[in-house]
VOPAGU-2260 file (C-alpha; in pm, 1 decimal, decimal comma):
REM VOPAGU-2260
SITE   aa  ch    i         X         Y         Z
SITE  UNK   A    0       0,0       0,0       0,0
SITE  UNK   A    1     125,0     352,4     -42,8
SITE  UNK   A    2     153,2     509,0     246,0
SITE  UNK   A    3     270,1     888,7     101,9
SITE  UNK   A    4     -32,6    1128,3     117,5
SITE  UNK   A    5    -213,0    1147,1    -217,4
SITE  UNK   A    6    -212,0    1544,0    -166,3
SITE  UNK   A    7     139,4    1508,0    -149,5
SITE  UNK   A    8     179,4    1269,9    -448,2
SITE  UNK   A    9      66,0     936,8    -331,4
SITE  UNK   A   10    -273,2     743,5    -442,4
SITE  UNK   A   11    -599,5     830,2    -308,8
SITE  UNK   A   12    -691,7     566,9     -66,7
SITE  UNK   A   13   -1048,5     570,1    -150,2
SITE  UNK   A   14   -1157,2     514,7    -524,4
SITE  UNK   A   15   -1541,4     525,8    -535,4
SITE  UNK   A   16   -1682,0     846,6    -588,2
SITE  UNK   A   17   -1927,0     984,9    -318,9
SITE  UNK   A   18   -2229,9     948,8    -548,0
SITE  UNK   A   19   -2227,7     566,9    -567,6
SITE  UNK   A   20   -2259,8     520,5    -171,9
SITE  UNK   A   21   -2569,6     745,0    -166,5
SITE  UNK   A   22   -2910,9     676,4    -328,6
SITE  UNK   A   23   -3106,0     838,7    -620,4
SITE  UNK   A   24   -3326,4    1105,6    -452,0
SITE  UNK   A   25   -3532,4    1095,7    -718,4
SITE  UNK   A   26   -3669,5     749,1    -731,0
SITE  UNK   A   27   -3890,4     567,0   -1026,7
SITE  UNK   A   28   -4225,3     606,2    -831,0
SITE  UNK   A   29   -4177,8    1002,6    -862,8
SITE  UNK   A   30   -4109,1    1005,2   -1269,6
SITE  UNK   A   31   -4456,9     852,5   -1262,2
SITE  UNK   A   32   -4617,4    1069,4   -1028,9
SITE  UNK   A   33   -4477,9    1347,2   -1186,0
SITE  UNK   A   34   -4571,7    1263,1   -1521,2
SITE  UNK   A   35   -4927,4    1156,0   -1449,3
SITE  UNK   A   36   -5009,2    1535,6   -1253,9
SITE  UNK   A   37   -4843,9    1664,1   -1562,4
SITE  UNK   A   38   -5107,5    1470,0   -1789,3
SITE  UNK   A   39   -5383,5    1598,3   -1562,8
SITE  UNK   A   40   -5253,1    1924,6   -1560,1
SITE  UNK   A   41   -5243,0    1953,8   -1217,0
SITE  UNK   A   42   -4910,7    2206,1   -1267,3
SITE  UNK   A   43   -5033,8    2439,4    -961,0
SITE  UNK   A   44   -5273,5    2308,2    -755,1
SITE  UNK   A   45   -5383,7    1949,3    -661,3
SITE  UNK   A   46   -5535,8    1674,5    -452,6
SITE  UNK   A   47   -5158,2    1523,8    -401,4
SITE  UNK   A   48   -5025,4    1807,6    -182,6
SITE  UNK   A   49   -5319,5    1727,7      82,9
SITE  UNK   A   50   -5321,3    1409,6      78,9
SITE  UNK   A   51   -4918,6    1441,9     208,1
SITE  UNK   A   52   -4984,1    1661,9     429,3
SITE  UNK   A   53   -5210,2    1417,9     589,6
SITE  UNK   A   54   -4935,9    1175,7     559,4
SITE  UNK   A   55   -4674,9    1381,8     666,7
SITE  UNK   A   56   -4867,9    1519,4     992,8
SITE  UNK   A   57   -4949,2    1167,4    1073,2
SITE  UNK   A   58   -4618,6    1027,5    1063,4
SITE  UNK   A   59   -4476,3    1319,1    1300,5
SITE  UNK   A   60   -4757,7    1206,1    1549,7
SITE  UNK   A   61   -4987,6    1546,1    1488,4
SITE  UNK   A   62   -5321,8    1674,0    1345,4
SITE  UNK   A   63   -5229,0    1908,3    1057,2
SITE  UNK   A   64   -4966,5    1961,7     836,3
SITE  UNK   A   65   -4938,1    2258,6     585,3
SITE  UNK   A   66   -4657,8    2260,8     296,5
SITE  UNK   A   67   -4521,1    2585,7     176,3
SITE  UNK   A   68   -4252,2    2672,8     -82,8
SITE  UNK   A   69   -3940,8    2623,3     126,2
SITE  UNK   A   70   -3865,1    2506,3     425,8
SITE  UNK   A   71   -3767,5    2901,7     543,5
SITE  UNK   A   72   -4104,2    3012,1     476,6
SITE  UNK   A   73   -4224,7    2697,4     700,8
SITE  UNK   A   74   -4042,6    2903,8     992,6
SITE  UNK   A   75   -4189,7    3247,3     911,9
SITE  UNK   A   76   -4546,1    3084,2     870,1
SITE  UNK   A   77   -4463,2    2882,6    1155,0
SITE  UNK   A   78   -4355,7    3233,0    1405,3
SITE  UNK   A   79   -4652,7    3378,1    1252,9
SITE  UNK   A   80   -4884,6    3129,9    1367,5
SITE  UNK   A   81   -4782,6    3178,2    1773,8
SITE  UNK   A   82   -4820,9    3503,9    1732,7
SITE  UNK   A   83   -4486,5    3646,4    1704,1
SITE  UNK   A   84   -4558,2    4005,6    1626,3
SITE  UNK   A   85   -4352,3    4346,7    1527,5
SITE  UNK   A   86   -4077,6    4392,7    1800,4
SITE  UNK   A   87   -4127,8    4082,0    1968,6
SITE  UNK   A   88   -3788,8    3907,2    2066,6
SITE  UNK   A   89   -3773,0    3508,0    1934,5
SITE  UNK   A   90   -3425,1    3351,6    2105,6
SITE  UNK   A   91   -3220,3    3117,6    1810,9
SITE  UNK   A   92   -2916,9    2997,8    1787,3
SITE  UNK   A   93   -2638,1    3158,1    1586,8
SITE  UNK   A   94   -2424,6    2846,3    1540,7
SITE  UNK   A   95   -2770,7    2716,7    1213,1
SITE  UNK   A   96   -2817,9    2811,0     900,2
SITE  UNK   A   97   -2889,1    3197,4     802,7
SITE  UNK   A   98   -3318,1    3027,3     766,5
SITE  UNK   A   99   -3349,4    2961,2    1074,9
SITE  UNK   A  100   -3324,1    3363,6    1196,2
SITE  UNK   A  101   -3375,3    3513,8     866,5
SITE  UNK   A  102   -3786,6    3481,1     919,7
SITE  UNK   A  103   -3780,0    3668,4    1254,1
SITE  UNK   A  104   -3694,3    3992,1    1131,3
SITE  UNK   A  105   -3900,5    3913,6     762,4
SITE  UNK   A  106   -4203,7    3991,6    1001,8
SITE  UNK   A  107   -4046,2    4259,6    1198,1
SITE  UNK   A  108   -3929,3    4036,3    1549,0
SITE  UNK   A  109   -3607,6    4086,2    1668,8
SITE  UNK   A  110   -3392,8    3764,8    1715,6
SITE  UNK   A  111   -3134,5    3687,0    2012,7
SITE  UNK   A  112   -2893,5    3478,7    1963,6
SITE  UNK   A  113   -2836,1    3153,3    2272,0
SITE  UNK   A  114   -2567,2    2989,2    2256,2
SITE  UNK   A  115   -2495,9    2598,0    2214,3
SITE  UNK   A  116   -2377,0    2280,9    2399,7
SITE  UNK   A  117   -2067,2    2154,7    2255,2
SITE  UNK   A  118   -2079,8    1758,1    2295,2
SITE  UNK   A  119   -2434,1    1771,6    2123,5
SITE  UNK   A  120   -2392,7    2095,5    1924,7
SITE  UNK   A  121   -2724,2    2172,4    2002,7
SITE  UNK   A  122   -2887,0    2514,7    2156,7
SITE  UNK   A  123   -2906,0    2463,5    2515,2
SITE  UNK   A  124   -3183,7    2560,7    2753,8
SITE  UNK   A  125   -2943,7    2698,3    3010,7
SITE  UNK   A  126   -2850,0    2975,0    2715,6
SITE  UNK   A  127   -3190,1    3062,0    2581,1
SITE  UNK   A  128   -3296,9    3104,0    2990,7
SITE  UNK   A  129   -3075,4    3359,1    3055,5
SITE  UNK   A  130   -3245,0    3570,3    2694,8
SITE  UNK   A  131   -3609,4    3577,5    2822,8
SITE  UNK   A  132   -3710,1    3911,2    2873,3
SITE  UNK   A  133   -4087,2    4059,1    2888,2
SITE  UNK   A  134   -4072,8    4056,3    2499,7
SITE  UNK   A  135   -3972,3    3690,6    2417,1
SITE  UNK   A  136   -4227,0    3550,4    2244,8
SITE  UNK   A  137   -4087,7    3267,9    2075,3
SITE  UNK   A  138   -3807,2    2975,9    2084,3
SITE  UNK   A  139   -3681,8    2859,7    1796,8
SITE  UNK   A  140   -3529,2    2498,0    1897,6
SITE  UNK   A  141   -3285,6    2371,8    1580,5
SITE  UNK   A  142   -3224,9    2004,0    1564,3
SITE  UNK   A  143   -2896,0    2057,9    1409,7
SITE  UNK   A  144   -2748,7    1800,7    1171,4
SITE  UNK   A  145   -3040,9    1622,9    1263,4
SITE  UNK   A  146   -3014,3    1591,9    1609,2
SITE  UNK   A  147   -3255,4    1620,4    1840,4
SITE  UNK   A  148   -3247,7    1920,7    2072,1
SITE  UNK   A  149   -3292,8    1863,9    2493,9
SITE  UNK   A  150   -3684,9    1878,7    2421,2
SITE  UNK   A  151   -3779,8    1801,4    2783,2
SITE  UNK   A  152   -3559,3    2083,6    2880,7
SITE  UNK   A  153   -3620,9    2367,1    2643,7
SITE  UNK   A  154   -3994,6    2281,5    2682,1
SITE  UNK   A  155   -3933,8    2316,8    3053,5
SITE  UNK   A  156   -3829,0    2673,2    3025,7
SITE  UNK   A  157   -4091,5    2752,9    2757,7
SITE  UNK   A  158   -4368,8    2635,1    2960,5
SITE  UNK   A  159   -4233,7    2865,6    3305,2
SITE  UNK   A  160   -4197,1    3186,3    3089,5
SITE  UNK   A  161   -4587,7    3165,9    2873,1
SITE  UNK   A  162   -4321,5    3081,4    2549,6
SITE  UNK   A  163   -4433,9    2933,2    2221,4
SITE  UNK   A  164   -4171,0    2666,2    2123,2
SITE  UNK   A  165   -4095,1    2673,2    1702,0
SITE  UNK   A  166   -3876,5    2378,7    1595,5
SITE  UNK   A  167   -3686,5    2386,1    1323,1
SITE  UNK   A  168   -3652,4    2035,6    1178,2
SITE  UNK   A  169   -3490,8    2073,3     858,3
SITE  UNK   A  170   -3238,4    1821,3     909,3
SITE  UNK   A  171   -3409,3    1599,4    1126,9
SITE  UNK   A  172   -3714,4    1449,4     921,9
SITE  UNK   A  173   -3757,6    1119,7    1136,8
SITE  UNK   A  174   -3549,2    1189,2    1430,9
SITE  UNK   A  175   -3719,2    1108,9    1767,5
SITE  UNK   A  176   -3628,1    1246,9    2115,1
SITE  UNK   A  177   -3808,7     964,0    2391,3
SITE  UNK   A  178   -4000,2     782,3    2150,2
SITE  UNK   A  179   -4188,5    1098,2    2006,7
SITE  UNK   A  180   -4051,0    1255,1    1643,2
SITE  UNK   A  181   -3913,2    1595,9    1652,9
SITE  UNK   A  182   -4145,0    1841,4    1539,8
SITE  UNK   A  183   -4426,0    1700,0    1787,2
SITE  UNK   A  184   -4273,6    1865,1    2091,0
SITE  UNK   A  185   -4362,0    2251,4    2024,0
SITE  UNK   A  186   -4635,1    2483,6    1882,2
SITE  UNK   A  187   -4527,8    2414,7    1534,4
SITE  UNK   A  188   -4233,3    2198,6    1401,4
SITE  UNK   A  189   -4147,6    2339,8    1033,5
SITE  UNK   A  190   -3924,2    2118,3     798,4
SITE  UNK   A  191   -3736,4    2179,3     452,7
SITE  UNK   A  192   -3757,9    1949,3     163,0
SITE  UNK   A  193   -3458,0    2114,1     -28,5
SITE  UNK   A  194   -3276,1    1861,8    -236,3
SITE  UNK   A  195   -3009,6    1775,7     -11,8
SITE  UNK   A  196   -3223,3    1715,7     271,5
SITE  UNK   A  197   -3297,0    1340,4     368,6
SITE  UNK   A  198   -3673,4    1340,7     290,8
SITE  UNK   A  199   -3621,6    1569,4     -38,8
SITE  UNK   A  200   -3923,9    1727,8    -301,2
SITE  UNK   A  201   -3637,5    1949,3    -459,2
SITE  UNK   A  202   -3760,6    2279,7    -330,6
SITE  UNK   A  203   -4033,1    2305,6     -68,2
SITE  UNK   A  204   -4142,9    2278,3     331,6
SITE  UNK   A  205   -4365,3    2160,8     614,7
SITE  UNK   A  206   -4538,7    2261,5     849,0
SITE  UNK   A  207   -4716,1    2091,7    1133,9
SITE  UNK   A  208   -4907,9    2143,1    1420,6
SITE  UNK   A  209   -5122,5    2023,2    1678,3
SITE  UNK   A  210   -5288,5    2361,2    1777,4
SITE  UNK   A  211   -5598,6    2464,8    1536,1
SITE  UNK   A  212   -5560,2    2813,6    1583,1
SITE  UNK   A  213   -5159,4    2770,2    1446,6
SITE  UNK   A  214   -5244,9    2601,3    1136,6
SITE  UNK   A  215   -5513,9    2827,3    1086,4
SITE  UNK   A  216   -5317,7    3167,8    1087,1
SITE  UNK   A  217   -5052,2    2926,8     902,4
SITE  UNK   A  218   -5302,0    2891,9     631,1
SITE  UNK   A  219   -5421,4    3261,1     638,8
SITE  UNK   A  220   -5047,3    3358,9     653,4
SITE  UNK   A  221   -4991,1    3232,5     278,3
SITE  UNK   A  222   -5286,1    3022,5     130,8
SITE  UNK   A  223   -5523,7    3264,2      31,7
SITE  UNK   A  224   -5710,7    3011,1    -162,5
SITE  UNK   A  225   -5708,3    2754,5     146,5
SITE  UNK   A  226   -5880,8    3008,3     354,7
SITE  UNK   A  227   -6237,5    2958,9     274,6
SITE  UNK   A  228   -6259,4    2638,5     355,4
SITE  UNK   A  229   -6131,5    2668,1     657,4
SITE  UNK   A  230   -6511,4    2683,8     774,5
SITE  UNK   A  231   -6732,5    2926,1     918,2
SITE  UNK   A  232   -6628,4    2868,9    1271,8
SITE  UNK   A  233   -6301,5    2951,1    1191,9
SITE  UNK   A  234   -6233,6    3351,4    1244,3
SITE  UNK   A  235   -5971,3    3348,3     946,8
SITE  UNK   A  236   -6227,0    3224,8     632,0
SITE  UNK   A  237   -6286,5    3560,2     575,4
SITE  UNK   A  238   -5955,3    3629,5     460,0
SITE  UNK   A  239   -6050,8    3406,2     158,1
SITE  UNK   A  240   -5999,9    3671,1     -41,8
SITE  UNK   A  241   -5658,1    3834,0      24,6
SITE  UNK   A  242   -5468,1    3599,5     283,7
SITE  UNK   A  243   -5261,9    3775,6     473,3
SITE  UNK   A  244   -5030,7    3942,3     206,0
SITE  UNK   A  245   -4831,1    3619,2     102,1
SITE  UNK   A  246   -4834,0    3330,6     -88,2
SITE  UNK   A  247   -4700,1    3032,4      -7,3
SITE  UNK   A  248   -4807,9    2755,1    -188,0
SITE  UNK   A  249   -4574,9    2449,1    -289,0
SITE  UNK   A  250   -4571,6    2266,3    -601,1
SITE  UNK   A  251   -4765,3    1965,8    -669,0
SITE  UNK   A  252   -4455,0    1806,4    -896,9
SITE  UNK   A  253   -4243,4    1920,2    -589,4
SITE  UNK   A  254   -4500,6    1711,1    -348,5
SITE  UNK   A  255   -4474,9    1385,8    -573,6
SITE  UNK   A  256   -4077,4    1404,3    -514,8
SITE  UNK   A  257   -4130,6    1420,2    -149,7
SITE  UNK   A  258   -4400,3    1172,6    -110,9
SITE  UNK   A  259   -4187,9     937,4    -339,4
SITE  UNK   A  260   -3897,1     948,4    -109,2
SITE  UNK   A  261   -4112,3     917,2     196,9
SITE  UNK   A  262   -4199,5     561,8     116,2
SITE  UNK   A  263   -3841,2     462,0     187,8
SITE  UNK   A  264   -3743,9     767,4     412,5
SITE  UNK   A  265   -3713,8     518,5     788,9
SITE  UNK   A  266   -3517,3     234,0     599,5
SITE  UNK   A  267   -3289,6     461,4     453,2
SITE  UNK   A  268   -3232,6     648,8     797,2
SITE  UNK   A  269   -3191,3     342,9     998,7
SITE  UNK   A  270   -2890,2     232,1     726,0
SITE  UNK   A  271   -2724,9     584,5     735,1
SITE  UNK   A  272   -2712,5     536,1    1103,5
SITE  UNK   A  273   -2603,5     205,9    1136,5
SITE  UNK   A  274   -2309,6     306,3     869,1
SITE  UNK   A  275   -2252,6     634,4    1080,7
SITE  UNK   A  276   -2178,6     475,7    1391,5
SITE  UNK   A  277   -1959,0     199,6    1239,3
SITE  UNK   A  278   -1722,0     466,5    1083,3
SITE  UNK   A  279   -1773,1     643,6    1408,0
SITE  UNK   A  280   -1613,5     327,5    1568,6
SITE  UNK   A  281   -1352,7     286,0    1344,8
SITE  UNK   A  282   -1286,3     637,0    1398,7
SITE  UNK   A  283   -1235,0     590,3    1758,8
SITE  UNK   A  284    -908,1     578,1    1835,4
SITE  UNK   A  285    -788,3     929,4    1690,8
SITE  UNK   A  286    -777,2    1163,6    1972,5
SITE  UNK   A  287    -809,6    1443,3    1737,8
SITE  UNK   A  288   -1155,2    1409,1    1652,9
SITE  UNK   A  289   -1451,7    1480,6    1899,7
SITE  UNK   A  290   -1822,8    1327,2    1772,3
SITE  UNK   A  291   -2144,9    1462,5    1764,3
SITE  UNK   A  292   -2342,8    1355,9    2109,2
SITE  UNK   A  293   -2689,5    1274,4    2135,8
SITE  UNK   A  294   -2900,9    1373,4    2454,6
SITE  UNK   A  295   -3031,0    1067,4    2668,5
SITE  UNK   A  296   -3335,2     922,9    2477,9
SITE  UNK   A  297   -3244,0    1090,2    2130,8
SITE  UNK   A  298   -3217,5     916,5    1818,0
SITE  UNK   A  299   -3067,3    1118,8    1529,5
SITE  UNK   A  300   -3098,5    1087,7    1167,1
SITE  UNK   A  301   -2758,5    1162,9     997,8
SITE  UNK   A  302   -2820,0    1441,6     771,5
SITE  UNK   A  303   -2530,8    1545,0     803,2
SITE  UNK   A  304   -2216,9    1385,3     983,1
SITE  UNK   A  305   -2012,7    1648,9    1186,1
SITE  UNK   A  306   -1793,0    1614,4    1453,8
SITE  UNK   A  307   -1500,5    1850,0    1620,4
SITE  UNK   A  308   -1181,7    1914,9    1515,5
SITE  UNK   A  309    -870,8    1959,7    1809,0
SITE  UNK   A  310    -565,6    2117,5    1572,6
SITE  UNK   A  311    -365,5    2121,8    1893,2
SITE  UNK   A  312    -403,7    1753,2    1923,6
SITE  UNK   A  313    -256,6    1654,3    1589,0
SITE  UNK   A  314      90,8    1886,2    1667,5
SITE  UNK   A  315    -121,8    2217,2    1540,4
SITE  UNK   A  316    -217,6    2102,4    1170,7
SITE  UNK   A  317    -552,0    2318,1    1098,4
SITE  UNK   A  318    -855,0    2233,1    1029,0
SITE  UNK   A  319    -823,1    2415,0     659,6
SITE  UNK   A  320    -510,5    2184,7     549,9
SITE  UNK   A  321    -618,0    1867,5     727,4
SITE  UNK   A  322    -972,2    1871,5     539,8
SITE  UNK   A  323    -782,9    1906,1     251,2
SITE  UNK   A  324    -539,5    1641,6     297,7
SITE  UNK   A  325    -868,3    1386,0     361,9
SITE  UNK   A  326   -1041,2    1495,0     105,8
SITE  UNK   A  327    -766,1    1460,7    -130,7
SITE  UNK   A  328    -799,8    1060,8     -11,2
SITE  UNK   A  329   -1135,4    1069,9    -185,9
SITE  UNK   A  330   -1341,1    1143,7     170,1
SITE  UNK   A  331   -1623,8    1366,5      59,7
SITE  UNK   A  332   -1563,9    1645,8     366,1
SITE  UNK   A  333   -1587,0    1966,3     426,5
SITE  UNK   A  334   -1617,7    2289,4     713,7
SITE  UNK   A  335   -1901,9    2424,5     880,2
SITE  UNK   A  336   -2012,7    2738,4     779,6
SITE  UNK   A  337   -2244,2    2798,4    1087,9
SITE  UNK   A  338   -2167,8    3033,3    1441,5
SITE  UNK   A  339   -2144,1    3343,6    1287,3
SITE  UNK   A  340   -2554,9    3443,7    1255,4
SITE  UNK   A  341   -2511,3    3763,0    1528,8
SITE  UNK   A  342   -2229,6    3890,4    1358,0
SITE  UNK   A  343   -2363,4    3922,1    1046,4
SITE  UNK   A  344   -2471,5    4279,0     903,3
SITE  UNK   A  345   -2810,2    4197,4     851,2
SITE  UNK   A  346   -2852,4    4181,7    1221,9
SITE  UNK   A  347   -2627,4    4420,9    1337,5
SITE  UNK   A  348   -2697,0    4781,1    1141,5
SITE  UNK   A  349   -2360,6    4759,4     963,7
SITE  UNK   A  350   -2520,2    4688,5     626,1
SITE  UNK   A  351   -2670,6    4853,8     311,4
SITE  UNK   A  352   -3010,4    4825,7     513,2
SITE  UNK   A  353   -2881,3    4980,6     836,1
SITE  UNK   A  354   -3159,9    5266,5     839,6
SITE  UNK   A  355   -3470,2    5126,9     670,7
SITE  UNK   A  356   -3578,2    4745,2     611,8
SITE  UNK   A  357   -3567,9    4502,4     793,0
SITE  UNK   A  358   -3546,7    4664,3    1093,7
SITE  UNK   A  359   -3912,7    4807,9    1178,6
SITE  UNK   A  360   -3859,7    4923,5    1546,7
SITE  UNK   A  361   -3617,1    5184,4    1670,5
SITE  UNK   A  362   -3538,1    4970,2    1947,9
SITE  UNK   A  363   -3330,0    4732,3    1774,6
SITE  UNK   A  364   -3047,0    4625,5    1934,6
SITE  UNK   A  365   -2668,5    4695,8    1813,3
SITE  UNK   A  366   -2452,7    4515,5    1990,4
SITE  UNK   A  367   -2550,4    4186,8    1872,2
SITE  UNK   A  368   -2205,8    4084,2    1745,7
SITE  UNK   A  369   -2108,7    4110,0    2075,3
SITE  UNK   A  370   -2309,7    3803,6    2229,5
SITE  UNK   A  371   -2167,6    3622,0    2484,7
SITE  UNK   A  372   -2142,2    3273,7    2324,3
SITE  UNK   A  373   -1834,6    3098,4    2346,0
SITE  UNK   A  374   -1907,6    2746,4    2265,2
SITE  UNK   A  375   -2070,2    2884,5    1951,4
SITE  UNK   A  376   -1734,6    3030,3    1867,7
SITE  UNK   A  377   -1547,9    2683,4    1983,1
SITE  UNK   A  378   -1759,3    2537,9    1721,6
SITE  UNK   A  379   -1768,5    2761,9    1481,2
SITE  UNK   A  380   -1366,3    2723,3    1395,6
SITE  UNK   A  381   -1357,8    2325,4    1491,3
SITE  UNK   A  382   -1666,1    2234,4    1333,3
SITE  UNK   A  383   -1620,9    1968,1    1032,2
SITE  UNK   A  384   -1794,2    1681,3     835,0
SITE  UNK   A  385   -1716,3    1351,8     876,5
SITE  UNK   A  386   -1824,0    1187,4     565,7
SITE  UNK   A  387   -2125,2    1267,7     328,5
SITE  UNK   A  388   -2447,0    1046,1     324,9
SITE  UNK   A  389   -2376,1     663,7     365,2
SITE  UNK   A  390   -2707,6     485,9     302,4
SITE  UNK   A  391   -2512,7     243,8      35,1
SITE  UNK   A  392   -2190,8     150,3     236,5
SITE  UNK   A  393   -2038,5    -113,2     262,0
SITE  UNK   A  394   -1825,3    -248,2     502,5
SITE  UNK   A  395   -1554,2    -189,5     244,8
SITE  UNK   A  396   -1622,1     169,3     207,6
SITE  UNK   A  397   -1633,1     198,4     598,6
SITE  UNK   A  398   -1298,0      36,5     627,2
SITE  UNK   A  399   -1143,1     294,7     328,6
SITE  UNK   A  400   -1289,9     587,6     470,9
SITE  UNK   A  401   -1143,7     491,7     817,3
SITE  UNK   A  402    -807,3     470,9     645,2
SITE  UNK   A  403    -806,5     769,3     472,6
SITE  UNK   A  404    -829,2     922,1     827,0
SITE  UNK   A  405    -547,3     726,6     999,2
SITE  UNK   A  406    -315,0     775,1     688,5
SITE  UNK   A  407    -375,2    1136,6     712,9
SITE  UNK   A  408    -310,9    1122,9    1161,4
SITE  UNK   A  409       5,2     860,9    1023,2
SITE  UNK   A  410     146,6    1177,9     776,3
SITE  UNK   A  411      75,8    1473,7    1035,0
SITE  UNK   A  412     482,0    1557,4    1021,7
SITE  UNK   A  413     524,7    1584,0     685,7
SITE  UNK   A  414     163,8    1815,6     660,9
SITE  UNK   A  415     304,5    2004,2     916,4
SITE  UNK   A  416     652,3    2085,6     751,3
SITE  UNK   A  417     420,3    2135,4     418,4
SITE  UNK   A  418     220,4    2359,1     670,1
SITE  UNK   A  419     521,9    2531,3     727,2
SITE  UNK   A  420     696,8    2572,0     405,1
SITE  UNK   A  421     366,6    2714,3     233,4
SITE  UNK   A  422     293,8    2908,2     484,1
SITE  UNK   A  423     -37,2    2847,1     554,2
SITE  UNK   A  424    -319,6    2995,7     763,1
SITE  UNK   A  425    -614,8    2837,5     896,8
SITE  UNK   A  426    -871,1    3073,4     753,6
SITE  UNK   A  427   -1124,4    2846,9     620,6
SITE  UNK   A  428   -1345,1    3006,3     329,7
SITE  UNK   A  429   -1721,3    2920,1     353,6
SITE  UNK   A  430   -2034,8    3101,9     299,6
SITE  UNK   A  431   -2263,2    3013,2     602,2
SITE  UNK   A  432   -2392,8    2644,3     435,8
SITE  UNK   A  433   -2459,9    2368,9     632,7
SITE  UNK   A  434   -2143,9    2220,7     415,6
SITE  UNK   A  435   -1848,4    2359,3     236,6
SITE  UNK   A  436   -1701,3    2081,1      33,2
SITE  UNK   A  437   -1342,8    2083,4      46,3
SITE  UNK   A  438   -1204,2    2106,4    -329,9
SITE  UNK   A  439    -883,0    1940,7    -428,1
């Protein structure tokens, strides 16, 4: 075997691309679909997206779901519907995705930003505690990388302060936290079916609900057309008319996608986490690498695989030329993008916006950026992927992948003194995605 580094002229140690150990997200059941709405002409509207909704809301274990065009709209339909209003505050974490805040101040609320746990890289309760003020309104728990969130917890402190609990489930479609599926536990759970998610209709969302009153505004919020039917009894059939200024509505050759790739959505997470853990285990033994915890009674899906990175435990190679030195192996990696929401101009006056939109309420804060959140900025710099999507691995692949890593931790001296000699910085450039494939 050659044992030189193939970023240093050796052979890549694993030879199957990344694409052949994942599966088609657009399986044969949704060409037909597809095609057979298209033959009906059902291009904007149709029976399909209800009858998934039903299917979707009864799967999470609720009454009513409601799809919408993406899964960021979900979340601003979703703050809507517990009444976040125009200068409310609604606590998030920074260390997400830019969706998961953006929606606050779309309808005028003004986010604060909790900080995480480290072992589970979740937003902990402790954090979003010490936020509530008079004008919280809303939580927004993420289940990042598909991991569930301390639900008992958060829910704890939500319930003590009169706070409406929105849970962002984008990665975790099928995760459960003590038997129940996340997105069951708060007012609304809102999901994205992007087309890297793992339940996928290309571009769209989810939202769903127990609560009447939520899916109603929800429906008022951005389904003018829904609103009528909504009944008599129901205060908001009057906006039948005009909604509520927005339109929301998903498309019907998006739903077939989705409802396609729900009939295999728990086999498909049960093998990515069986093939997880494995590589997790063969992982094991480099001291280097810290992996994603779950809480006691959480089962993740793995949407992602991310873990921690400790430079100073591999002699002080970074993060930037290690990920490049695996992925030059053939290891589909890459660095974390996420941790940096409350410094970000949008949120803190700096930008081309500073004086007008979004910010509605003169009492917007300024001194976001400063936020005390240190494990967010832990994370933030150590933050890394593991591995892309592993539903087809085999044992093989597991066993390649692990030695990618090891030749990499068996090389650190001579990527150090190529560290060295190039001169390199650990500035790793990324623009806020949940991934940021390393190139080679």
């Amino acid at each position: 075997m050659n044992t030189q580094l193939a970023l240093l002229g050796g052979e890549k140690t694993l030879t199957k691309k990344s694409s052949a150990l994942r599966v088609n997200t657009l399986p044969e059941k949704a060409y037909t679909t597809v095609k057979e709405l298209m033959d009906k002409n059902e291009i904007s509207t149709s029976p399909i997206v209800e009858s998934f909704e039903k299917r979707f809301a009864s799967y999470i274990g609720v009454n009513y779901g409601l799809c919408v065009c993406n899964g960021t709209t979900s979340i601003q339909a979703g703050l809507f519907a517990v009444g976040v209003k125009p200068g409310d505050e609604v606590i998030v974490p920074s260390f997400t995705f830019w969706a998961s805040a953006g929606p606050i101040i779309a309808i005028g609320a003004i986010p604060r930003f909790a900080d995480i746990d480290l072992d589970t890289h979740e937003v902990s309760a402790s954090s979003i505690e010490r936020l509530i003020t008079k004008k919280t309104r809303a939580i927004i728990a993420v289940h990042v990388w598909g991991n569930p969130c301390d639900m008992d917890a958060i829910m704890a402190v939500a319930n003590k302060h009169g706070v409406k609990v929105v849970e962002d489930c984008s990665h975790a479609h099928g995760a459960t936290y003590k038997g129940r599926k996340v997105g069951s536990f708060g007012a609304v759970g809102c999901f994205s079916l992007q087309g890297s998610k793992v339940l996928s209709a290309g571009e769209g969302g989810i939202l769903v609900t127990n609560d009447r009153e939520c899916f109603e505004r929800a429906v008022a919020m951005g389904h003018y057309e829904r609103c009528k039917a909504l009944g008599e009894d129901s205060e908001y059939s009057r906006y039948a008319l005009t909604g509520f200024g927005f339109k929301h509505r998903i498309h019907p050759l998006a739903v077939a996608i989705a409802d396609a790739n729900m009939d295999d959505l728990d086999e498909l997470n049960e093998a990515r986490y069986q093939n997880a853990r494995r590589l997790e285990e063969l992982l094991s033994d480099l001291p280097f690498i810290k992996f994603q915890k779950e809480y006691d009674g959480a089962k993740k899906v793995f949407a992602y695989h991310y873990a921690q990175y400790f430079t100073e435990k591999l002699g002080g190679l970074s993060l930037k030329l290690f990920l490049k030195a695996v992925a030059a192996e053939g290891v589909n990696c890459g660095s974390c993008g996420y941790g940096k929401l409350h410094q970000a101009p949008l949120y803190t006056k700096d930008g081309a916006f500073a004086n007008d939109y979004p910010f509605v309420t003169p009492e917007y804060p300024t001194d976001l950026a400063k936020s005390d959140l240190p494990n967010t900025t832990i994370l933030a710099q150590s933050a890394f992927m593991i591995a892309g999507r592993l539903e087809k691995a085999t044992e093989e692949d597991l066993q390649a992948i692990s030695a990618a890593y090891h030749k990499v931790a068996d090389n650190v001296n001579a990527l150090l003194e190529y560290q060295k000699e190039q001169n390199l910085g650990n500035e790793i450039e990324n623009d806020g995605r949940s991934i940021n494939y390393v190139k080679v």
